[in-house]
BALO-570002 format. One record per residue: residue in one letter; y negated, z, x of N, C-alpha, C, O in turn. Coordinates in steps of 0.1 Angstrom, whole numbers, plus 5000, padded with zeros to 4 digits. Example, Ala and Ser with C-alpha at 12.3 -4.5 7.8 and 13.67 -1.06 7.14 Angstrom:
# BALO-570002
a505750785132504550785123503350785132503350855142s502250715128501150715137500050795129498950805134
***
This chain:
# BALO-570002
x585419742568585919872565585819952578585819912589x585620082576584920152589586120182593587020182585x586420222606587520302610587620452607586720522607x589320502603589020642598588420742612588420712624x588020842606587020922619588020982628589021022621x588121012644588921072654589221192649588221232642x590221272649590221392644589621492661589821452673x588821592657588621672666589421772676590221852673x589021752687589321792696589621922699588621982704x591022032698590922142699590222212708590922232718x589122262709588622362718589022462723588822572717x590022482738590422592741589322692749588122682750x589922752751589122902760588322852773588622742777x587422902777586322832790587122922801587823032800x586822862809587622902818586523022828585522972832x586823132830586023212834585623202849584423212853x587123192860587023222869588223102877589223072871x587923022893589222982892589523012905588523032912x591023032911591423112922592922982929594022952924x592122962942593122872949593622932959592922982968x595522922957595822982968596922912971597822852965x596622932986597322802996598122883004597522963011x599622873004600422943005600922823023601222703022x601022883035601722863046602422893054601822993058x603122883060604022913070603822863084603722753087x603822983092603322893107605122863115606122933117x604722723118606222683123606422703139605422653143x606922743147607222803158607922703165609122683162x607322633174608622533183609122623200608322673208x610522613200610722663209610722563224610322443224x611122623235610622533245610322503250610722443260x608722563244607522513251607022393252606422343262x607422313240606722173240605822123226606122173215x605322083227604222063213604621933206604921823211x604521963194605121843182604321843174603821953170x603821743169603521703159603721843142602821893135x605321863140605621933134605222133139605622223133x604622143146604422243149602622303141601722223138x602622433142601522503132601822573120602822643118x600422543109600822583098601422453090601022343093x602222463080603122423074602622483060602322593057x602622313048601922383037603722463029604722453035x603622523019604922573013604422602997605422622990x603522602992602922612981601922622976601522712982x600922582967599622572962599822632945600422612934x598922722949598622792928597222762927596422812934x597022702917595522682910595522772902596122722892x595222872899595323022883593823022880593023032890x593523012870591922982861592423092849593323112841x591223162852591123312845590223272829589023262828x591123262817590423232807590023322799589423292788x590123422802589523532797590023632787591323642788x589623682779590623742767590823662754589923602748x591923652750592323532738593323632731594223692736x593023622719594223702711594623842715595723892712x593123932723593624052728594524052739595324142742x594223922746595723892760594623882766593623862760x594723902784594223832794595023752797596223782799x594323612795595123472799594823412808593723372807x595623372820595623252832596423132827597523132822x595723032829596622942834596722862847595822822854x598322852848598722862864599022722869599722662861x598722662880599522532882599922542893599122582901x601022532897601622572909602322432917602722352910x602322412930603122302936603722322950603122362960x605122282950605922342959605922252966605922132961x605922262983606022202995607522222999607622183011x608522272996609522323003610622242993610522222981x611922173002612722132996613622242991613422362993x614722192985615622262971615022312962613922342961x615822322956615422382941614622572943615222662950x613322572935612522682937612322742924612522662915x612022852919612222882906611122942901611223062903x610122912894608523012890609022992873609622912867x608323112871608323172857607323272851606723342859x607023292839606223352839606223532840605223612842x607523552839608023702844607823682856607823802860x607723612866607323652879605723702885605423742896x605023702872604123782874603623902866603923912855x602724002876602424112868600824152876600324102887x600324242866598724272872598724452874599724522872x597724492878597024622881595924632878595124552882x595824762869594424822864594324902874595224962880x592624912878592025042886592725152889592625212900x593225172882593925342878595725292884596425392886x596225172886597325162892598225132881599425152882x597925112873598825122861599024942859598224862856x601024902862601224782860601124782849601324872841x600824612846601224542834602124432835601524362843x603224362832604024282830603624172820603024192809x603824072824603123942814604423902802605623902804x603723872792604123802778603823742775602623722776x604823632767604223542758603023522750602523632747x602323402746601023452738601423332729601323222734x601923352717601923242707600523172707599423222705x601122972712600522872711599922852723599022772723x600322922733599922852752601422902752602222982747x601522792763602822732769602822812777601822832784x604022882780604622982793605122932806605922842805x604722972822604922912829606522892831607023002828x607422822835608722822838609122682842609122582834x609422702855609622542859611122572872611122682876x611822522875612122472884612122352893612822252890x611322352906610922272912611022272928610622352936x611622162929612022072942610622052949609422092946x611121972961609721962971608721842964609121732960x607121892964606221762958606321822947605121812944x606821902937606621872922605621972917605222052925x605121972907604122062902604522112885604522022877x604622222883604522252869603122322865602122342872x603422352854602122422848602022492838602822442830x601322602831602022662820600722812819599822842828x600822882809600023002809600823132810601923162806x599823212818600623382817599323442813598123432817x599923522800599223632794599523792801600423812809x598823862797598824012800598624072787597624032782x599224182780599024202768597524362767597724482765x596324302769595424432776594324322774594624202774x592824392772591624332774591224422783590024422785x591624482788591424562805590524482808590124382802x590024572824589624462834590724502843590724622847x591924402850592724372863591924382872591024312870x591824442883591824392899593124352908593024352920x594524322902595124292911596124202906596624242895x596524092909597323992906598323982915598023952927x600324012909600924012919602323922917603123932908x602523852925603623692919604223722932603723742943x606223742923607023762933608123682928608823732919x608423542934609223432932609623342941609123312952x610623292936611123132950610123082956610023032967x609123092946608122952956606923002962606422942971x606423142956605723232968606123402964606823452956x605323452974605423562968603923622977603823602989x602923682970601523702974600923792959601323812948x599723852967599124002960597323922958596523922968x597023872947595923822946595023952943595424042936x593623962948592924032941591823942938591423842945x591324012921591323902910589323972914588523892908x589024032918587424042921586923952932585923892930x587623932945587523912956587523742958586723652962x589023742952589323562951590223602963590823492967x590623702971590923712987592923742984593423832977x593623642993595323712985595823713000595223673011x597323792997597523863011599023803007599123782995x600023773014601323703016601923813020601623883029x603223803008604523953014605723863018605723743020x606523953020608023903026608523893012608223913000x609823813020610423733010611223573015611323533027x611523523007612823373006611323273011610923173005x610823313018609323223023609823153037609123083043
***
């Protein structure tokens, strides 16, 4: 008797573009004596992979990983984009991708998608949350670190 056939494999979106950003803190020892513990200090990593337009959304999906102990909070309301012309957009839900929202201690990693409700083209990606807070530009690949619980 044959075995019944594997059912097929959903095919999601290709991934267009992927953008790593390594989030640090330079640690300052006072003194004047050198440690081990002194330099850059990691504090967070985002992998965001640009899948392109899906359902009339621009969709990322984001995997983020916190270096910092206590509890840290990312969500997918913590991010929003910019069109050329300066005009925000605020991210939403996209029925049937998973929304980012995690809270996460030191070591952990969540993972999840953020939509933009626009087939625009973005040049600017901006995430303002516990676990970083940084201004991606989405041509360049190049992100710049603001103030903040960093």
């Amino acid at each position: 008797e044959a075995p019944p056939p594997k059912p097929a494999k959903k095919k999601g979106p290709e991934v267009q573009r992927t953008y790593n950003v390594e989030i640090t803190k330079r640690r300052i020892m006072l003194g004047g004596r050198t440690s081990a513990m002194a330099g850059e200090q990691p504090t967070a990593s985002f992998v965001i992979k640009d899948l392109g337009v899906v359902k009339g959304s621009r969709l990322f999906h984001v995997r983020v990983t916190s270096y910092r102990s206590g509890m840290r909070a990312i969500s997918q309301s913590r991010f929003s984009c910019f069109l050329r012309n300066g005009l925000r957009i605020d991210s939403r839900p996209l029925a049937g991708y998973a929304g980012l929202k995690a809270r996460l201690t030191m070591g952990e990693t969540a993972a999840g998608h953020v939509a933009f409700p626009t087939d625009a083209r973005l040049t600017k990606m901006v995430v303002r949350s516990e676990v970083a807070n940084f201004d991606l530009d989405l041509a360049t690949g190049q992100f710049t670190t603001k103030g903040g619980p960093l």
